[in-house]
C-alpha positions as CSV (number, residue, x, y, z in Angstrom):
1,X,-51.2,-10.1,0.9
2,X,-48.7,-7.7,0.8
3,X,-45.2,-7.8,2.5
4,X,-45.2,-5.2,5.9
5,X,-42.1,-2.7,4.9
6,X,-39.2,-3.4,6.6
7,X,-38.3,-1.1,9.3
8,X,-34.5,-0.4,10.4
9,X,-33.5,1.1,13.9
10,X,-32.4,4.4,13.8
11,X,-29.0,5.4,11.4
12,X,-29.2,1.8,10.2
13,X,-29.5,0.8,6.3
14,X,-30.9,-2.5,5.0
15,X,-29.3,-3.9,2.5
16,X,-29.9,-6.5,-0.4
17,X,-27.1,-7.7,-1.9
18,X,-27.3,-8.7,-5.9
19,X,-24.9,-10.9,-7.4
20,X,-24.6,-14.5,-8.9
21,X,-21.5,-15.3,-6.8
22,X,-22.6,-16.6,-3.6
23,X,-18.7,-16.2,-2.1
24,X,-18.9,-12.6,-3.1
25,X,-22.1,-11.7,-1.7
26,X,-20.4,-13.9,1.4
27,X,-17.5,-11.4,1.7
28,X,-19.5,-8.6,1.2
29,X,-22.1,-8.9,3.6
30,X,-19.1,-10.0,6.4
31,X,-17.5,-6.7,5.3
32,X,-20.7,-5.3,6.4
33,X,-21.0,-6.9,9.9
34,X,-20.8,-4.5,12.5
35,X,-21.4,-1.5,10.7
36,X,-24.4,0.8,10.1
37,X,-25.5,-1.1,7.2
38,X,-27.6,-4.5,8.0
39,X,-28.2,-7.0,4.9
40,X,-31.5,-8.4,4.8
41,X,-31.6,-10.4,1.9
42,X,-29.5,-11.8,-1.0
43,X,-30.3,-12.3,-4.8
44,X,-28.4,-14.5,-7.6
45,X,-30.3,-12.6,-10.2
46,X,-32.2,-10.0,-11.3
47,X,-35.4,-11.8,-11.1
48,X,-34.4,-12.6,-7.6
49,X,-33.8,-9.1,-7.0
50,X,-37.3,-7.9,-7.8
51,X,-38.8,-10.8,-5.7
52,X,-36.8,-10.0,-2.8
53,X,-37.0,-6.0,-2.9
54,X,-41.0,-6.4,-2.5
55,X,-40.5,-8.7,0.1
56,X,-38.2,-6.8,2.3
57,X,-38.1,-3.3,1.4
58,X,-34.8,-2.8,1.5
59,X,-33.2,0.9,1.3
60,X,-30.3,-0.1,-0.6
61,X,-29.3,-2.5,-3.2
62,X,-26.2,-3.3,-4.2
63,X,-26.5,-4.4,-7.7
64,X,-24.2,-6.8,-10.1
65,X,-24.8,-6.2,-13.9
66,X,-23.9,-9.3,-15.5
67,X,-25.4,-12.6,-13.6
68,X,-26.4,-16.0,-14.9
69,X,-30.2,-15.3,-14.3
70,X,-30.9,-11.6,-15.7
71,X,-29.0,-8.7,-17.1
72,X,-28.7,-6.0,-13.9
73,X,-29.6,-2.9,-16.0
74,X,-32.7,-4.4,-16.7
75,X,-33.5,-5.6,-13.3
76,X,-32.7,-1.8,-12.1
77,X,-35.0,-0.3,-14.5
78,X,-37.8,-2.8,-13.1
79,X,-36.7,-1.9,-9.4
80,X,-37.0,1.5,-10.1
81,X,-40.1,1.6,-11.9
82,X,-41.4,-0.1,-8.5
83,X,-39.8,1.5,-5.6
84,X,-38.9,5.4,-7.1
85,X,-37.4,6.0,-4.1
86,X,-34.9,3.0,-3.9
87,X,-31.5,4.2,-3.6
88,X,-29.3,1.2,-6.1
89,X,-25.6,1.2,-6.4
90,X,-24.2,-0.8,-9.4
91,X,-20.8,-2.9,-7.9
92,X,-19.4,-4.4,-10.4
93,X,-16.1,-5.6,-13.0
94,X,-17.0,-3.8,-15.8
95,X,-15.3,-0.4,-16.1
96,X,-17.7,0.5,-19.4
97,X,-18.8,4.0,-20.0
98,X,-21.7,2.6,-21.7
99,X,-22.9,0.2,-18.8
100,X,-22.2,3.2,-16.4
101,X,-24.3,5.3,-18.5
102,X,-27.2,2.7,-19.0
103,X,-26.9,2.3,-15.1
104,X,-27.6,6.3,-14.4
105,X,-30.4,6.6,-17.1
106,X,-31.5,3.5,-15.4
107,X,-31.9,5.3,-12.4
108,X,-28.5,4.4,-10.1
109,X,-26.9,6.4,-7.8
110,X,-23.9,5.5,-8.1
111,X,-21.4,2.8,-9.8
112,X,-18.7,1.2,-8.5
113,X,-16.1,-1.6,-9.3
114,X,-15.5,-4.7,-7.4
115,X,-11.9,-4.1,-6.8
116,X,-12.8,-1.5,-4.3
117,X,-11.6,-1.6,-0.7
118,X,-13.7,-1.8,2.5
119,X,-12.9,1.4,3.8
120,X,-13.5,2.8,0.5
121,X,-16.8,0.8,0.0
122,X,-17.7,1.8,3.3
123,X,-17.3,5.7,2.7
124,X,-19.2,5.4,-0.7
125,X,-21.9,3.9,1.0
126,X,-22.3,6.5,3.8
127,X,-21.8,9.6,1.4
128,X,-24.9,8.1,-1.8
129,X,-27.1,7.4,1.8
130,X,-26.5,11.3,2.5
131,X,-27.1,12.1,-0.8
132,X,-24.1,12.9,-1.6
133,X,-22.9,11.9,-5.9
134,X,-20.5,9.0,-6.2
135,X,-19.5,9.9,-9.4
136,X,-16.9,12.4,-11.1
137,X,-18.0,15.6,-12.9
138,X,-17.1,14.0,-16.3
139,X,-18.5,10.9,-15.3
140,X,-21.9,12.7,-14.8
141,X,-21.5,14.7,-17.9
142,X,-20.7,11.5,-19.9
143,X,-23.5,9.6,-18.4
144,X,-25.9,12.4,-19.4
145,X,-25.4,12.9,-22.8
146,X,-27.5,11.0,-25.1
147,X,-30.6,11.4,-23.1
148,X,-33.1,13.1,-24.7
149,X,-34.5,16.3,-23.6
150,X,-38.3,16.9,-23.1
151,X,-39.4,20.2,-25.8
152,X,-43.0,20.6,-24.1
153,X,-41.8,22.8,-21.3
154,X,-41.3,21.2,-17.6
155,X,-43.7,18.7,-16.5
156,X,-46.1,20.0,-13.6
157,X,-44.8,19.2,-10.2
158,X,-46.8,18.8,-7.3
159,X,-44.8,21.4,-5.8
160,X,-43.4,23.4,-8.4
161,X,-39.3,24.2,-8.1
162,X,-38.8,28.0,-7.1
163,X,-35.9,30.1,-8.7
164,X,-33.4,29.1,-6.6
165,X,-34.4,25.4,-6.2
166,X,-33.4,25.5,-10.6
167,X,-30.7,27.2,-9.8
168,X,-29.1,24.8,-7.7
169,X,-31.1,21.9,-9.7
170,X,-28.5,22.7,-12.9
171,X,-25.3,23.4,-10.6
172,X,-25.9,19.9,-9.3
173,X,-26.3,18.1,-12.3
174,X,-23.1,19.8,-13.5
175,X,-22.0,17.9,-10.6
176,X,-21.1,20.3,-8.0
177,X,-21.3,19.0,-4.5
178,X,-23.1,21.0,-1.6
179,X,-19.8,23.1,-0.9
180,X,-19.0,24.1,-4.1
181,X,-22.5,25.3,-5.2
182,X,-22.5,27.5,-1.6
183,X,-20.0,30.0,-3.2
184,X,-21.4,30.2,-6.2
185,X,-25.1,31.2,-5.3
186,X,-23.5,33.0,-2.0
187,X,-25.7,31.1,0.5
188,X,-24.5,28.8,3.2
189,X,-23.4,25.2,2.7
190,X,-26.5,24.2,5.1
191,X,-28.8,26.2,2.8
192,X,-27.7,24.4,-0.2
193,X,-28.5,20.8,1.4
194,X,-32.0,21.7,1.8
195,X,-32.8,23.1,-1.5
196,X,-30.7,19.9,-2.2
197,X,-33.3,18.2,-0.1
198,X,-36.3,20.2,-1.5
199,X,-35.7,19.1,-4.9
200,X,-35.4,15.5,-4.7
201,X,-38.8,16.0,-2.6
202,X,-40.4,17.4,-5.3
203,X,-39.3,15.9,-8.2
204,X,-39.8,12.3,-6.8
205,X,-36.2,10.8,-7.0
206,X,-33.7,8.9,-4.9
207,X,-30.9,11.3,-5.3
208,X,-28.6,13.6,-7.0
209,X,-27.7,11.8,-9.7
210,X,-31.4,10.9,-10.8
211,X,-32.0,15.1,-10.3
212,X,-29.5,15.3,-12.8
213,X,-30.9,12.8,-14.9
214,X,-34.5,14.8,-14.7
215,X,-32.8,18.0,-14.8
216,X,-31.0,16.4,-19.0
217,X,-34.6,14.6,-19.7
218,X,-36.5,17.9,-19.4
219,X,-34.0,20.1,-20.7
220,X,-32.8,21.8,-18.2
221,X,-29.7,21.4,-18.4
222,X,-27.1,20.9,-21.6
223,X,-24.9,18.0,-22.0
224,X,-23.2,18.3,-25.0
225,X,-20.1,19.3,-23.9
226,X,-17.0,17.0,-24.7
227,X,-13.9,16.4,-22.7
């Protein structure tokens, strides 16, 4: 019998917290006390994780990559694979272009490092659960190169994108944010956030970063660029 989803009162995320260090998921979820986000469950590793996401639905997972009982990257391909929708920030120690990049082809919205401050935390939080990126232009750009782009033309879409819904579909995976692609396609910022909206709708992702990672796989966009 399958879990019931859990259900959050309005402007309140759940949470599930992923990390082998029982004091550090301690801290974090007291950081988190009193604030719009509410953790509902806890995980030591990533088979934990899975177990735990079916049970409880959460909207957000804070994810660790290296843990005693199961690699993270792998655990957030599996979570993915399950629960599309599933927005999963990696927080972790390793500052590794290579993890980060496995963590955004693995379908992460965003990747941050343990060192970070609550205030900071907090913000990051707020912006990936308004769809806004966490990551830098050349963080994006990095992340993106190496994956391989479809040659068979763009997959069918249950809704297909229109014109302008590619057009800001590349600007965003350049990794423009709402206000700088407004000025660019001379439409309001407003405008922007709901072809921003329409896209993720229709392409079946958690976010802006995973829109950029459909936009690479189907060759929408080019990544070779070096900085």
């Amino acid at each position: 019998m399958s879990n019931p989803k859990q259900v959050a009162p309005y402007g309140e995320t759940t949470v599930l917290l992923v990390d082998d260090h029982a004091i550090w998921r301690g801290g974090v979820k007291s950081m988190l006390e009193d604030t719009t986000f509410r953790v509902v469950g806890e995980a030591s590793s990533g088979r934990e994780a899975l177990e735990q996401a079916r049970a409880l639905r959460p909207q957000l997972v804070l994810l660790d990559i290296r843990m005693a009982g199961g690699d993270g990257l792998d655990a957030l391909e599996t979570l993915k694979a399950e629960h599309p929708l599933l927005i999963v920030v990696m927080l972790t120690t390793y500052d590794n272009p290579t993890f980060m990049a496995r963590a955004v082809a693995g379908g992460a919205a965003g990747y941050l490092l343990k060192g970070i401050g609550f205030q900071e935390l907090l913000d990051a939080l707020h912006a990936v659960m308004q769809g806004e990126m966490l990551l830098s232009i050349e963080h994006l750009q990095r992340s993106l190169r190496g994956l391989s782009a479809e040659t068979n033309g763009l997959p069918d879409l249950v809704k297909p994108l229109s014109e302008r819904e590619v057009e800001v579909l590349r600007l965003m995976a350049a990794g423009l944010s709402n206000r700088d692609i407004a000025p660019l396609l001379f439409i309001g910022e407003s405008t922007v956030k709901t072809h921003v909206g329409h896209i993720i709708c229709k392409l079946g992702v958690s976010d802006r970063v995973q829109a950029a990672v459909w936009a690479a796989r189907n060759g929408l966009i080019s990544v070779t660029q070096e900085f």
